[in-house]
N, C-alpha and C positions, 0 to 999 in steps of 0.2 A: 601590522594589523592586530588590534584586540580584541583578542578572546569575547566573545558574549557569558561562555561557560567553561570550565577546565572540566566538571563535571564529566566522568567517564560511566555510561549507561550499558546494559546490554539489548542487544534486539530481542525481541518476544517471539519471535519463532526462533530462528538458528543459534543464539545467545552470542551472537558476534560483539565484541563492548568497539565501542568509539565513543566521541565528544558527543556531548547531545548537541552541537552546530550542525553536525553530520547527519544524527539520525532524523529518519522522517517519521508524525507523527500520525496516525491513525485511526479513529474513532478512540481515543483516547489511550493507543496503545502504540508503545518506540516499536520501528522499525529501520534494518541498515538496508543499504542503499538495494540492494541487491531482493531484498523479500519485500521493499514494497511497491517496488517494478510487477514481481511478478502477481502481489494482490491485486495491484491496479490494473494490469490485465485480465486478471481472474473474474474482475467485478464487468471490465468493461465486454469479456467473453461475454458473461450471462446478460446483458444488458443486449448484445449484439441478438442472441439466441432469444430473448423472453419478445424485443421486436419484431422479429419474423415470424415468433410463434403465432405471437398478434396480429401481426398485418396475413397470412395465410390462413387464419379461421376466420378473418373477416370477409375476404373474397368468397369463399363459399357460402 
């Protein structure tokens, strides 16, 4: 299997380096496997949260 990249990056939050195959990429910003599980939870928290907020001030 060949390489796309040998290029070794670091993540933008925890500075973890791997292949940039590996990392995932972010509003324009490297993340390793591990911080951008937990951003995509974070986004789909508030997502989860700004919904409810919305559909419970409509009922009233």
């Amino acid at each position: 299997m060949k390489r796309k990249s040998l290029k070794i990056v670091a993540c933008s939050v925890c500075n973890e380096t791997d292949y940039t195959d590996y990392m995932n990429t972010i509003d324009g910003k490297l993340y390793c496997q591990g911080c951008a599980e937990k951003l995509e939870n974070d986004i789909m928290d508030e997502l989860f949260i700004q919904v409810n907020y919305d559909l419970n001030n409509k009922r009233r």
